[in-house]
MOPAC internal coordinates of N, CA, C and O (Angstrom, degrees):
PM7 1SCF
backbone

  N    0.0000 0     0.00 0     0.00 0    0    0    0
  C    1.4481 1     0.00 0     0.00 0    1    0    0
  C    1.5201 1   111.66 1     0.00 0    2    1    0
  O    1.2310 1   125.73 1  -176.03 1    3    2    1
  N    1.7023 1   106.59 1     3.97 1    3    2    1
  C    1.8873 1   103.59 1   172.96 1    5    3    2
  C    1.4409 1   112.76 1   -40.81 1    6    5    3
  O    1.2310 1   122.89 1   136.60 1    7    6    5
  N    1.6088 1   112.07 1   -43.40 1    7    6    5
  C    1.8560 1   104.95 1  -171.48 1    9    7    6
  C    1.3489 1   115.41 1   -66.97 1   10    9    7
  O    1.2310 1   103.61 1  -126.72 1   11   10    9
  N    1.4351 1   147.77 1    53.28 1   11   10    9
  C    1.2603 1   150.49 1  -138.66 1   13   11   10
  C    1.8684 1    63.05 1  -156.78 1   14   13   11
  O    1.2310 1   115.11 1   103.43 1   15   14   13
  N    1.1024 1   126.88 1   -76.57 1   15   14   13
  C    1.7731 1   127.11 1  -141.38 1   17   15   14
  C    1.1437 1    89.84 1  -105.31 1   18   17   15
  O    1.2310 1   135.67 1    11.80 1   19   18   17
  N    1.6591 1    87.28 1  -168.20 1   19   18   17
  C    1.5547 1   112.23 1   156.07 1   21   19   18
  C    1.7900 1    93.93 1   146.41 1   22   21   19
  O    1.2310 1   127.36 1    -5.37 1   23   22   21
  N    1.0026 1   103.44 1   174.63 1   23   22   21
  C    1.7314 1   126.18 1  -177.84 1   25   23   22
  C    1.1872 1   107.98 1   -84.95 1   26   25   23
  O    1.2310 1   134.53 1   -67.10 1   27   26   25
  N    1.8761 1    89.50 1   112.90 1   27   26   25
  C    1.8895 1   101.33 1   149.80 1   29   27   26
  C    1.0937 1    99.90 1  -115.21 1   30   29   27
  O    1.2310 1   124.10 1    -6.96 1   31   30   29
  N    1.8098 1   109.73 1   173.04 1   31   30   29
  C    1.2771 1   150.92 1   136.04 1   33   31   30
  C    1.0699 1   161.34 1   -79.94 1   34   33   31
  O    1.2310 1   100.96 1   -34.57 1   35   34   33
  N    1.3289 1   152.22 1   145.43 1   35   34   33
  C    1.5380 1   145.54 1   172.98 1   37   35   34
  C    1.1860 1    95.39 1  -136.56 1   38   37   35
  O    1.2310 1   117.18 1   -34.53 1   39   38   37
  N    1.6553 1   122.97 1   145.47 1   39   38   37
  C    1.2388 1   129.80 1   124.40 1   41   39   38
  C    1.3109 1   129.04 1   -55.24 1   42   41   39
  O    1.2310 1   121.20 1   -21.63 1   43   42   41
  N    1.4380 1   115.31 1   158.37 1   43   42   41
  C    1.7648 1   105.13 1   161.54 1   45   43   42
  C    1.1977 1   117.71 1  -100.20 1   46   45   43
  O    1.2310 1   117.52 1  -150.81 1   47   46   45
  N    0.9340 1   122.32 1    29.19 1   47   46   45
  C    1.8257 1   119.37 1   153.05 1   49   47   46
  C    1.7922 1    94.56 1  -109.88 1   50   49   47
  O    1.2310 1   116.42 1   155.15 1   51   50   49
  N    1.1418 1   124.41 1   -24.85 1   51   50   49
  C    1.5558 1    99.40 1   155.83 1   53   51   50
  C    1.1993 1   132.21 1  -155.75 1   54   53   51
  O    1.2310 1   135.44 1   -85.96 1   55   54   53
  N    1.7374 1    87.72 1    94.04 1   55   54   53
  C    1.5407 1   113.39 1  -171.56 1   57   55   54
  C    1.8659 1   123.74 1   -49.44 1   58   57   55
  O    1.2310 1   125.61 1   158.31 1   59   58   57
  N    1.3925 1   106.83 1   -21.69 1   59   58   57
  C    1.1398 1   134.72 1  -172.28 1   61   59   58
  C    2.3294 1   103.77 1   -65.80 1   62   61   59
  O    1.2310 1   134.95 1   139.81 1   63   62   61
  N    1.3371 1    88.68 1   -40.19 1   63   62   61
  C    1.4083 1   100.32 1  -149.81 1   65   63   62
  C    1.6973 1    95.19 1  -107.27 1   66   65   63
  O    1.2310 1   119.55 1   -64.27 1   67   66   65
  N    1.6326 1   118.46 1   115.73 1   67   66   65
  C    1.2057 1   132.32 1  -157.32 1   69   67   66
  C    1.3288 1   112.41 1  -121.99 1   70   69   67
  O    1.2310 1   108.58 1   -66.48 1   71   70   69
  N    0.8576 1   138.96 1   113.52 1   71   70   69
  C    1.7763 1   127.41 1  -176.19 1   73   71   70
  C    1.6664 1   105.26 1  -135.42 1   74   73   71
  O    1.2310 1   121.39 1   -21.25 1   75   74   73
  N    1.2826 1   114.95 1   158.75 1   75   74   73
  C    1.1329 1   146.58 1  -164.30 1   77   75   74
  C    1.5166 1   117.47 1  -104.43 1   78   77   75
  O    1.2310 1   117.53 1   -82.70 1   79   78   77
  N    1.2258 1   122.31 1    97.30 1   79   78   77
  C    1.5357 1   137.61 1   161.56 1   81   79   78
  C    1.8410 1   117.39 1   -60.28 1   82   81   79
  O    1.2310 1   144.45 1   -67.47 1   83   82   81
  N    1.6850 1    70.09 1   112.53 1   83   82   81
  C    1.6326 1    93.13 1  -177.89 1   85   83   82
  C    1.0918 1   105.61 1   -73.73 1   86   85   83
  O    1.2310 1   114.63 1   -62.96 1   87   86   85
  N    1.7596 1   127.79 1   117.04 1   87   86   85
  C    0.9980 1   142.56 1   170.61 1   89   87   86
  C    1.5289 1   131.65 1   -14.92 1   90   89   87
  O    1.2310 1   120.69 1   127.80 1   91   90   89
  N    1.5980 1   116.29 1   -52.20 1   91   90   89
  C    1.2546 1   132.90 1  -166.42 1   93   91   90
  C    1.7558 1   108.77 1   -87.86 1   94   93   91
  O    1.2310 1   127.79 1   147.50 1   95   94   93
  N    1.4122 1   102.60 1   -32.50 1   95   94   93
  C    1.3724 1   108.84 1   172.05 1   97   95   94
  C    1.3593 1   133.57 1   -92.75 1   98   97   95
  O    1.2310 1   131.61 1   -53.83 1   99   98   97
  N    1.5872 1    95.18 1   126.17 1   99   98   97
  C    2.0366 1   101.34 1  -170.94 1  101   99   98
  C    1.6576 1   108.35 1   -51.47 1  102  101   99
  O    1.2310 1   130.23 1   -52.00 1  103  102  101
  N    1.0274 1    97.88 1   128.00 1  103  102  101
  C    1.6793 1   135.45 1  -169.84 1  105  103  102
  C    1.8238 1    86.87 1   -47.05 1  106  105  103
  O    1.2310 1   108.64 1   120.44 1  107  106  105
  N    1.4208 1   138.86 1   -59.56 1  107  106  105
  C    1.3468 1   141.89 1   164.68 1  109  107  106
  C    1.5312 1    94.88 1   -23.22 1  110  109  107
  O    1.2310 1   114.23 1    78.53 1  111  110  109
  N    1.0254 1   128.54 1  -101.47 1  111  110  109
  C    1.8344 1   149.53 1  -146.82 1  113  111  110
  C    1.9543 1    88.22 1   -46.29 1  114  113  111
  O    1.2310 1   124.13 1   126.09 1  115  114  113
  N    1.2857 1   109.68 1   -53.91 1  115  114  113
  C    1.6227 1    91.91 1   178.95 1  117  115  114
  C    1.2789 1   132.62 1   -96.61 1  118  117  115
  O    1.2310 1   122.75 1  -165.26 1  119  118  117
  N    1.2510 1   112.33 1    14.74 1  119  118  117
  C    2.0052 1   112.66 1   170.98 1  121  119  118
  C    1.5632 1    90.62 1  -118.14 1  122  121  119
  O    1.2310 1   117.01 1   178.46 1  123  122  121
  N    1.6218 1   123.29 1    -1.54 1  123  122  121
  C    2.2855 1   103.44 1   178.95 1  125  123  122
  C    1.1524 1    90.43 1    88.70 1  126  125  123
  O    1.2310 1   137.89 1     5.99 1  127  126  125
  N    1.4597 1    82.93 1  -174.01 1  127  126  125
  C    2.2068 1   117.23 1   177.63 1  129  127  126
  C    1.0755 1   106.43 1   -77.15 1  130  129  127
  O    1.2310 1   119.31 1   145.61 1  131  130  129
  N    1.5211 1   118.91 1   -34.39 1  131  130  129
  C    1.8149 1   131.30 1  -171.54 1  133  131  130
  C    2.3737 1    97.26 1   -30.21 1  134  133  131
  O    1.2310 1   139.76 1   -75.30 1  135  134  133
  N    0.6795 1    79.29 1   104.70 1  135  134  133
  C    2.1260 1   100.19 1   173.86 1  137  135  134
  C    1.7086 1    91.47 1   -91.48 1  138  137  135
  O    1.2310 1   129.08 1   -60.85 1  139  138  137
  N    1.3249 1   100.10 1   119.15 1  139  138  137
  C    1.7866 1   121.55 1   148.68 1  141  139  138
  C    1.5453 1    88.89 1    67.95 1  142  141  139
  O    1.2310 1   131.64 1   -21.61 1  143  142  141
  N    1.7508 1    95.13 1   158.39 1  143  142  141
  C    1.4238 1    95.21 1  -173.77 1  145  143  142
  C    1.4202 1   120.89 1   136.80 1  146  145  143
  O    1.2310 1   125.81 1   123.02 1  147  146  145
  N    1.7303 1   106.45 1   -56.98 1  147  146  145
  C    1.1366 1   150.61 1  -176.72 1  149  147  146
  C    1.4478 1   116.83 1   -43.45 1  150  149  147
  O    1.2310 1   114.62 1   -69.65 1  151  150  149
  N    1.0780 1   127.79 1   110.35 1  151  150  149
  C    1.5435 1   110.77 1  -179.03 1  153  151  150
  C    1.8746 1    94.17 1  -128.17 1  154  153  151
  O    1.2310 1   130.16 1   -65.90 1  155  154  153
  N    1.7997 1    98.01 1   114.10 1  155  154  153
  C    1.8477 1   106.43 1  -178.48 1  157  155  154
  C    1.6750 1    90.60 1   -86.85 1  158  157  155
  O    1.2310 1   130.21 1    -7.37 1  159  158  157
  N    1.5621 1    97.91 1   172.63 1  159  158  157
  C    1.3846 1   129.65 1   179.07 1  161  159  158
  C    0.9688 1   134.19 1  -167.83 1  162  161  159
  O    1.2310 1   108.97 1   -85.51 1  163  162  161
  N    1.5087 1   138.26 1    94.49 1  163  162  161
  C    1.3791 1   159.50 1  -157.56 1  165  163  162
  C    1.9548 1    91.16 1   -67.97 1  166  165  163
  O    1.2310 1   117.68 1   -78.34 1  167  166  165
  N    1.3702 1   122.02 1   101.66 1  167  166  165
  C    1.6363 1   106.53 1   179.86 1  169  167  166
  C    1.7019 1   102.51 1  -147.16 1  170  169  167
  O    1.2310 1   126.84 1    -7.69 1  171  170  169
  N    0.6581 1   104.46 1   172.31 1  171  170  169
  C    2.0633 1   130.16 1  -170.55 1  173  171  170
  C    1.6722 1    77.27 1   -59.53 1  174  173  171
  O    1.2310 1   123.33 1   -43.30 1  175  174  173
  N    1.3180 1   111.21 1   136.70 1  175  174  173
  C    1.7174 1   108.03 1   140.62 1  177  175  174
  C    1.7277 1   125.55 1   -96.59 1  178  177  175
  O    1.2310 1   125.80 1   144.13 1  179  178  177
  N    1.2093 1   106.46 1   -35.87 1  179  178  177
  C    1.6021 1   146.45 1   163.04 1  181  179  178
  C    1.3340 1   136.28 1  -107.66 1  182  181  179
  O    1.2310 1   117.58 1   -24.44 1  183  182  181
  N    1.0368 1   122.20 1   155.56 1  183  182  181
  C    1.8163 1   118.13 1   175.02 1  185  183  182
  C    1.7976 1    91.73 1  -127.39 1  186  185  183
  O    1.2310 1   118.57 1   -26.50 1  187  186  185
  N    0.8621 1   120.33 1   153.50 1  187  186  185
  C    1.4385 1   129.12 1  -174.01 1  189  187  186
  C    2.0367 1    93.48 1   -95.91 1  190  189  187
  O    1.2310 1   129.38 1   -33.67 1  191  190  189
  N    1.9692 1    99.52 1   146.33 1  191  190  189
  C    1.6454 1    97.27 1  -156.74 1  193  191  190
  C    1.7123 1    68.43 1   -63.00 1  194  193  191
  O    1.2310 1   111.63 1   123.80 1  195  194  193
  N    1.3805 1   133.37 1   -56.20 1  195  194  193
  C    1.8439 1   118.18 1  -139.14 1  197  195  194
  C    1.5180 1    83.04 1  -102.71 1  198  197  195
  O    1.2310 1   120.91 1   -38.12 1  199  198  197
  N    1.2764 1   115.87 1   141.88 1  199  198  197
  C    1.8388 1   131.36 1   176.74 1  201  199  198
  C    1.8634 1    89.09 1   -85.14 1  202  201  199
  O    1.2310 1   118.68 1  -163.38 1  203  202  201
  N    1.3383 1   120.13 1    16.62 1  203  202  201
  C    1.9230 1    99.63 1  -160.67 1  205  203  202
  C    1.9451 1    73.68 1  -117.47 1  206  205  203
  O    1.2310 1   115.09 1  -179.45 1  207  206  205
  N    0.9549 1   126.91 1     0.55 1  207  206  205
  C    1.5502 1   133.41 1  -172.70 1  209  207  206
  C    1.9743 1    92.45 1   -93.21 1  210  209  207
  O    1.2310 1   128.63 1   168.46 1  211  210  209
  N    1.0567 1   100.99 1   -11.54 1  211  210  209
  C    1.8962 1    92.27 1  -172.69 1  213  211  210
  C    1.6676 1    99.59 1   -94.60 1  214  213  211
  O    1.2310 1   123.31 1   -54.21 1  215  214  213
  N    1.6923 1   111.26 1   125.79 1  215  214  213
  C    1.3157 1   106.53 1   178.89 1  217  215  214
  C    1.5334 1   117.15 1   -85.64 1  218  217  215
  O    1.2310 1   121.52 1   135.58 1  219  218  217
  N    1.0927 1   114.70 1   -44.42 1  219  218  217
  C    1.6567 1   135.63 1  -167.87 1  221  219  218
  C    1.2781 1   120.61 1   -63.51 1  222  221  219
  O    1.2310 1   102.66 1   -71.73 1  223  222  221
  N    1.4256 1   149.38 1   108.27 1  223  222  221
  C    1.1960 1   130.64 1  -163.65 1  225  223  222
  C    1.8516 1   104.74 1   -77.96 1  226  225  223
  O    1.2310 1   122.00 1   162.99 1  227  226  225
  N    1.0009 1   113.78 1   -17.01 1  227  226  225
  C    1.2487 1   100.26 1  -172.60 1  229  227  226
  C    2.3356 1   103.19 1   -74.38 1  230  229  227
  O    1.2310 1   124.08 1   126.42 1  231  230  229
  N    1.3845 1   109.78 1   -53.58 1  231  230  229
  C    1.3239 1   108.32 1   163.02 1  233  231  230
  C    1.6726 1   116.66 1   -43.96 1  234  233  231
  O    1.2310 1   118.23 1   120.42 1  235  234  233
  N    1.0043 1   120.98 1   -59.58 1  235  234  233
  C    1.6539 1    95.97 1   154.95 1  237  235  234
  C    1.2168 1   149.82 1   -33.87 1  238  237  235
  O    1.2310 1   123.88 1   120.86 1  239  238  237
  N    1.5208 1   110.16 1   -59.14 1  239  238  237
  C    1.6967 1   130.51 1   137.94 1  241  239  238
  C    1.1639 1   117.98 1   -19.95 1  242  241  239
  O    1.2310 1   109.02 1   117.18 1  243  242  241
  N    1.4439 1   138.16 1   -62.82 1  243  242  241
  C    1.6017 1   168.18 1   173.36 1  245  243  242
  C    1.9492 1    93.07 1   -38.37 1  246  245  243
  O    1.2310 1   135.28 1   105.50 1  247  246  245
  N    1.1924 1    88.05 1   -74.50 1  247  246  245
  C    1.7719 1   115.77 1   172.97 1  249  247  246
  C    1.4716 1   106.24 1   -34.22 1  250  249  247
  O    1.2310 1   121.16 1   100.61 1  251  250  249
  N    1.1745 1   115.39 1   -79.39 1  251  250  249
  C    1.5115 1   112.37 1   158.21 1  253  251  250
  C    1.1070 1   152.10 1    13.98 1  254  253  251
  O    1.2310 1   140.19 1   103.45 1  255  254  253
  N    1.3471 1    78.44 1   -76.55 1  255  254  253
  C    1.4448 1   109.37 1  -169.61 1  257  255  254
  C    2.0518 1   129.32 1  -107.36 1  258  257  255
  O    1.2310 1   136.84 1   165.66 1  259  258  257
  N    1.7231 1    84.99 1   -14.34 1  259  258  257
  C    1.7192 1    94.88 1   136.25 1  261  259  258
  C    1.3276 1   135.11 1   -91.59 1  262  261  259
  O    1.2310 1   119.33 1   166.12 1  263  262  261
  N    1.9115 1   118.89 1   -13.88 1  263  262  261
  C    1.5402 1   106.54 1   160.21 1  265  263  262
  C    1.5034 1   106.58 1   -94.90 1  266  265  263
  O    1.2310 1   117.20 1  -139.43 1  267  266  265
  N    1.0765 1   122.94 1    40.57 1  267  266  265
  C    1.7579 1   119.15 1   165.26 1  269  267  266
  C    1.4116 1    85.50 1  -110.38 1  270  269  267
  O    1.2310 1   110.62 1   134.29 1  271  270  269
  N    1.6255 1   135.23 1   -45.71 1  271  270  269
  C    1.4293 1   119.92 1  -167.56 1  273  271  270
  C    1.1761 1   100.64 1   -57.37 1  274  273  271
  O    1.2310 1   126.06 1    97.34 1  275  274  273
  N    1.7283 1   105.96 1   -82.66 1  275  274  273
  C    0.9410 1   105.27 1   170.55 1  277  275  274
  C    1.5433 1   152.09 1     6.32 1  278  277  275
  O    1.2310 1   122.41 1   113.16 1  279  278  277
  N    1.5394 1   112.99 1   -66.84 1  279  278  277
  C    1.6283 1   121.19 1   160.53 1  281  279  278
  C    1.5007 1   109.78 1   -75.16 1  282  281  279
  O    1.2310 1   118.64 1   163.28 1  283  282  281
  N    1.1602 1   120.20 1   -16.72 1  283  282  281
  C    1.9590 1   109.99 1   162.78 1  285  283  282
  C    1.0634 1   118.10 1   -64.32 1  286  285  283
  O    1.2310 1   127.03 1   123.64 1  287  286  285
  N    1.6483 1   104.09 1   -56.36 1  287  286  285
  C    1.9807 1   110.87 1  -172.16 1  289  287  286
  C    1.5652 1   111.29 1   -70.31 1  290  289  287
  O    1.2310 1   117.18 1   175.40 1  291  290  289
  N    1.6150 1   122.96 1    -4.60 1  291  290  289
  C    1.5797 1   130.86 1   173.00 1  293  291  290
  C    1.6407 1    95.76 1    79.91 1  294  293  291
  O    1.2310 1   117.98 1  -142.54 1  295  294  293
  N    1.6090 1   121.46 1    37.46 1  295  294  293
  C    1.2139 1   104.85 1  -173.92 1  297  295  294
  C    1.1276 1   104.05 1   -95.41 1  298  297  295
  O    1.2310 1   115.09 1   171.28 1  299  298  297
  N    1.2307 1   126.93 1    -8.72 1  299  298  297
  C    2.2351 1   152.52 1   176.94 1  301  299  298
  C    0.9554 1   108.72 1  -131.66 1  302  301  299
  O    1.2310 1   130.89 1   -67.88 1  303  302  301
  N    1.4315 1    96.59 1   112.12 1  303  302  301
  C    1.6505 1    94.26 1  -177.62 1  305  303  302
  C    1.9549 1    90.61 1  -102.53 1  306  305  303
  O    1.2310 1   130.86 1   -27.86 1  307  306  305
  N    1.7816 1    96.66 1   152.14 1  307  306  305
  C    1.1500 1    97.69 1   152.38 1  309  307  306
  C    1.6766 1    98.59 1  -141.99 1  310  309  307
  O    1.2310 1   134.06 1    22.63 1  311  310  309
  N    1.4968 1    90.43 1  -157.37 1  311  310  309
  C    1.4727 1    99.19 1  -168.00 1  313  311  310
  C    1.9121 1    99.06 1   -91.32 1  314  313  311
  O    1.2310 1   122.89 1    -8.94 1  315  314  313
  N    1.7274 1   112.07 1   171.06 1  315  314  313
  C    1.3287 1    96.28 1   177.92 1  317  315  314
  C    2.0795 1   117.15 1   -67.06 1  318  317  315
  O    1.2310 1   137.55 1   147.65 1  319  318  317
  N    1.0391 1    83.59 1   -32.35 1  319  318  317
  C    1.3061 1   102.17 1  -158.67 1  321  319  318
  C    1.8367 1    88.37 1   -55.42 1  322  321  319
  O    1.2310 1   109.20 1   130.44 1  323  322  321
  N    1.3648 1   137.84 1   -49.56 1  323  322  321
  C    1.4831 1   150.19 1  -168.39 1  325  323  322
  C    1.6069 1    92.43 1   -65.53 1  326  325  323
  O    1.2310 1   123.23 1   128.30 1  327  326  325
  N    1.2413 1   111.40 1   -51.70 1  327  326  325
  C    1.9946 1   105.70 1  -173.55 1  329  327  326
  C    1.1835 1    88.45 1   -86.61 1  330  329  327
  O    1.2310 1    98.47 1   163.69 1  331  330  329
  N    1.2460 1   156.18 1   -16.31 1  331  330  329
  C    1.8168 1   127.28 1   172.19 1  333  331  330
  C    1.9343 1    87.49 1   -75.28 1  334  333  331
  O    1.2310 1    91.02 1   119.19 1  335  334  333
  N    0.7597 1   166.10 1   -60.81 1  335  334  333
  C    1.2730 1   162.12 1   -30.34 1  337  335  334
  C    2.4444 1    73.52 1  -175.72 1  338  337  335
  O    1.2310 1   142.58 1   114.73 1  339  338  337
  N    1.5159 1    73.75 1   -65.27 1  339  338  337
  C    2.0442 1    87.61 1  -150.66 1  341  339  338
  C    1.8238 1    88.21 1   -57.09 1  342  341  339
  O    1.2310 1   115.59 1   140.96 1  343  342  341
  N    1.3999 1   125.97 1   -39.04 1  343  342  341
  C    1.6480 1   140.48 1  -172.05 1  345  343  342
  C    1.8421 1    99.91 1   -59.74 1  346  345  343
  O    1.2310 1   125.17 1   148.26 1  347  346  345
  N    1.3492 1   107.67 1   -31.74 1  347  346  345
  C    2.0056 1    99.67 1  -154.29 1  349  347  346
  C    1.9231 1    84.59 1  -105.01 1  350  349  347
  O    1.2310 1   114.14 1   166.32 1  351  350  349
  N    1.4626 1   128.71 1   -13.68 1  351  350  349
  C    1.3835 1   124.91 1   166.65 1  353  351  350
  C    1.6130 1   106.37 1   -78.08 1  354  353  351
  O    1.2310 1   121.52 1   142.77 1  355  354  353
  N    1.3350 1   114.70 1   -37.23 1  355  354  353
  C    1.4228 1   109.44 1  -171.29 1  357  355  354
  C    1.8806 1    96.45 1   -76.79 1  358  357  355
  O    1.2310 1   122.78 1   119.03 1  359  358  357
  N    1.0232 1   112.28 1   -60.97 1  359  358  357
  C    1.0349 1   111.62 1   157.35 1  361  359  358
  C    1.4510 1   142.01 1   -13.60 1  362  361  359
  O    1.2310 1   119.91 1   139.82 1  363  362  361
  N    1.1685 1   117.78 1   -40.18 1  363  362  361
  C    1.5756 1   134.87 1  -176.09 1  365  363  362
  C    1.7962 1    97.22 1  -101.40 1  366  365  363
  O    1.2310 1   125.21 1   147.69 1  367  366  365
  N    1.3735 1   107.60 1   -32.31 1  367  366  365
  C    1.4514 1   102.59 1   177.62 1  369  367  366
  C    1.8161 1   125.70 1   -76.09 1  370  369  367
  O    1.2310 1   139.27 1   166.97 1  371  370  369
  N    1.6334 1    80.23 1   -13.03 1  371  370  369
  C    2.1314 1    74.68 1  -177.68 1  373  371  370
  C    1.4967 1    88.92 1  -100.54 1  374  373  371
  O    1.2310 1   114.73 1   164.21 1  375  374  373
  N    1.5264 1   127.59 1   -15.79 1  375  374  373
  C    1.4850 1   106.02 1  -146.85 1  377  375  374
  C    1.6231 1    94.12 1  -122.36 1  378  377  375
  O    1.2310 1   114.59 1   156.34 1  379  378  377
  N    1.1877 1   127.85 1   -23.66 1  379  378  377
  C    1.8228 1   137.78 1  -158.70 1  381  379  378
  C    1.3951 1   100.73 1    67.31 1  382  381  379
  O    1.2310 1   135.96 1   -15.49 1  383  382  381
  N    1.9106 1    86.71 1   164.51 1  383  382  381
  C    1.2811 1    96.07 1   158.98 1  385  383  382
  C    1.6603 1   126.43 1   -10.04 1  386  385  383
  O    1.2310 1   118.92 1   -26.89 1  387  386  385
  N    1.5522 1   119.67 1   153.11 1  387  386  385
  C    1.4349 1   126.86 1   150.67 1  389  387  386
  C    1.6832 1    85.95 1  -139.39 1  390  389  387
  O    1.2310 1   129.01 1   -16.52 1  391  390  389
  N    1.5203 1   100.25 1   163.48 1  391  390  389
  C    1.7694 1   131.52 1   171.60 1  393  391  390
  C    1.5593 1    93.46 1   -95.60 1  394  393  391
  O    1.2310 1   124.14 1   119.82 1  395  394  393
  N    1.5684 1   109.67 1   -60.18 1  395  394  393
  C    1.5071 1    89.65 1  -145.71 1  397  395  394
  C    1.8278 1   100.29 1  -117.12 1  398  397  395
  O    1.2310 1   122.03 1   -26.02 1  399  398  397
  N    1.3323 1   113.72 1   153.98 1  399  398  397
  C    1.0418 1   151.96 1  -176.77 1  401  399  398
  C    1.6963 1   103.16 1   -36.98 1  402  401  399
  O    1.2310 1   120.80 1   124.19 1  403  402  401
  N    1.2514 1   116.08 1   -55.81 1  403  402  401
  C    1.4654 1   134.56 1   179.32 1  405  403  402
  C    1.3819 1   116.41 1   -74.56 1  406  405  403
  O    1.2310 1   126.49 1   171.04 1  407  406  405
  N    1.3610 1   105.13 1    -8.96 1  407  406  405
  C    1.6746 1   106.55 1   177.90 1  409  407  406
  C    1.5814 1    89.15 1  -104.87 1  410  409  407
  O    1.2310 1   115.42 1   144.13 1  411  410  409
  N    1.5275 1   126.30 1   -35.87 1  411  410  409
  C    1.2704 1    98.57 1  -166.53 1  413  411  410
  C    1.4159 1   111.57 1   -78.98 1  414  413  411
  O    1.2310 1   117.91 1   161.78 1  415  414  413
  N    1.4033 1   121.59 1   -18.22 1  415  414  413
  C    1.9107 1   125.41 1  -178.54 1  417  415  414
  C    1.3021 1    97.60 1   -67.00 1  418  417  415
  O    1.2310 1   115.41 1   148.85 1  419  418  417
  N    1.0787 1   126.31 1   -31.15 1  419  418  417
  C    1.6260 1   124.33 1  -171.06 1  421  419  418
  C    1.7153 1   103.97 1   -74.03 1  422  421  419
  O    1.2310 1   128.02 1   132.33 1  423  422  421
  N    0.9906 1   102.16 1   -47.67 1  423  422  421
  C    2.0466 1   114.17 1   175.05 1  425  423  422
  C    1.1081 1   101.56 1   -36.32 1  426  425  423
  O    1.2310 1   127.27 1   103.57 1  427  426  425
  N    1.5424 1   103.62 1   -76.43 1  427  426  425
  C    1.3800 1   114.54 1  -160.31 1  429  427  426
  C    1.4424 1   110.44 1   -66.09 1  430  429  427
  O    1.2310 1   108.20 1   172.62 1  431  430  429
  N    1.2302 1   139.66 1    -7.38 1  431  430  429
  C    1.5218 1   142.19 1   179.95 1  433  431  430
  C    1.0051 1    82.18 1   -97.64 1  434  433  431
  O    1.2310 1    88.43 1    44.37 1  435  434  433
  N    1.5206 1   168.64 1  -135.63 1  435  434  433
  C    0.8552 1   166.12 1   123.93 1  437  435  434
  C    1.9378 1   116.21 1    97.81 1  438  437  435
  O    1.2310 1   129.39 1   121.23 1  439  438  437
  N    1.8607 1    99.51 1   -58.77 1  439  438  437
  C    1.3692 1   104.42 1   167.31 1  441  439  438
  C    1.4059 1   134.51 1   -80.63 1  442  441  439
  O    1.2310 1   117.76 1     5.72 1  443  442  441
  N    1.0490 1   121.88 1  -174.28 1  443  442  441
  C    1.7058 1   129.16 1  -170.49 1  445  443  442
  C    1.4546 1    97.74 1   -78.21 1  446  445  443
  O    1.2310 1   122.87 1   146.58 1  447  446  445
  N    1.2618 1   112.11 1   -33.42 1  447  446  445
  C    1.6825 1   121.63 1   173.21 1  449  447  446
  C    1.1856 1   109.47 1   -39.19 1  450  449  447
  O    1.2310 1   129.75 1   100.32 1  451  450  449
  N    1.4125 1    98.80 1   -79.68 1  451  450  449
  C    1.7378 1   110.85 1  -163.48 1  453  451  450
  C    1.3133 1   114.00 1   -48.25 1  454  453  451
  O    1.2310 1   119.60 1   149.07 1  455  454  453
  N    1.3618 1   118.36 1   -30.93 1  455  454  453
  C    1.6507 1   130.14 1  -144.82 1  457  455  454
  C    1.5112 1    85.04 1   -93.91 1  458  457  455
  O    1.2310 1   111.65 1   165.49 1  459  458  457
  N    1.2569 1   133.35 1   -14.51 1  459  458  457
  C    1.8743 1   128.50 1   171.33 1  461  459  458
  C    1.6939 1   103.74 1  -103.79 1  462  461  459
  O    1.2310 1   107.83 1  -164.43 1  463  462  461
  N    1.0013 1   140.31 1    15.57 1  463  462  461
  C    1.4774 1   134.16 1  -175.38 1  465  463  462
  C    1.5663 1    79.45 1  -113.67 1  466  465  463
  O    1.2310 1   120.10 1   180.00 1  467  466  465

């Protein structure tokens, strides 16, 4: 499930402009001579169309945890109703099931979730 990611880049003279390091090729031959500057980033390249197609729990995990950045830094937008929705799945995945009402207000005060709503 490696083809899901992989490493990009930006310079800081142009933060704007992001490209993607081709796996097979030494990291030298495709960023130049250009020394310092460089800012890498381990990120999603793709999302798979069905999430039930991902075997690995940790690539799921991975998944995760770039659309939680993601919807913080406003780089995906969705609607509220999709992040209350995407918050009570992530939610159910670190914590399981709850029955009652008072266990789940306590969760969610409790998680990294709640503490950004």
């Amino acid at each position: 499930e490696k083809d899901y990611f992989g490493l990009c880049y930006s310079h800081s003279k142009q933060q704007d402009l992001t490209c993607w390091l081709q796996s097979k090729k030494p990291i030298h031959k495709q960023i130049g001579t250009t020394t310092g500057g460089y800012q890498f980033r381990f990120r999603v390249k793709f999302y798979p169309p069905d999430p039930n197609q991902v075997q690995r729990e940790m690539t799921r995990y991975s998944f995760v945890c770039q659309l939680k950045k993601d919807i913080a830094d406003d780089k995906l937008a969705c609607s509220v109703n999709t992040e209350c929705m995407l918050a009570a799945y992530a939610l159910q995945a670190e914590m399981g099931r709850f029955d009652s009402e008072d266990t789940m207000r306590r969760a969610i005060s409790h998680s990294a979730l709640g503490s950004s709503t």
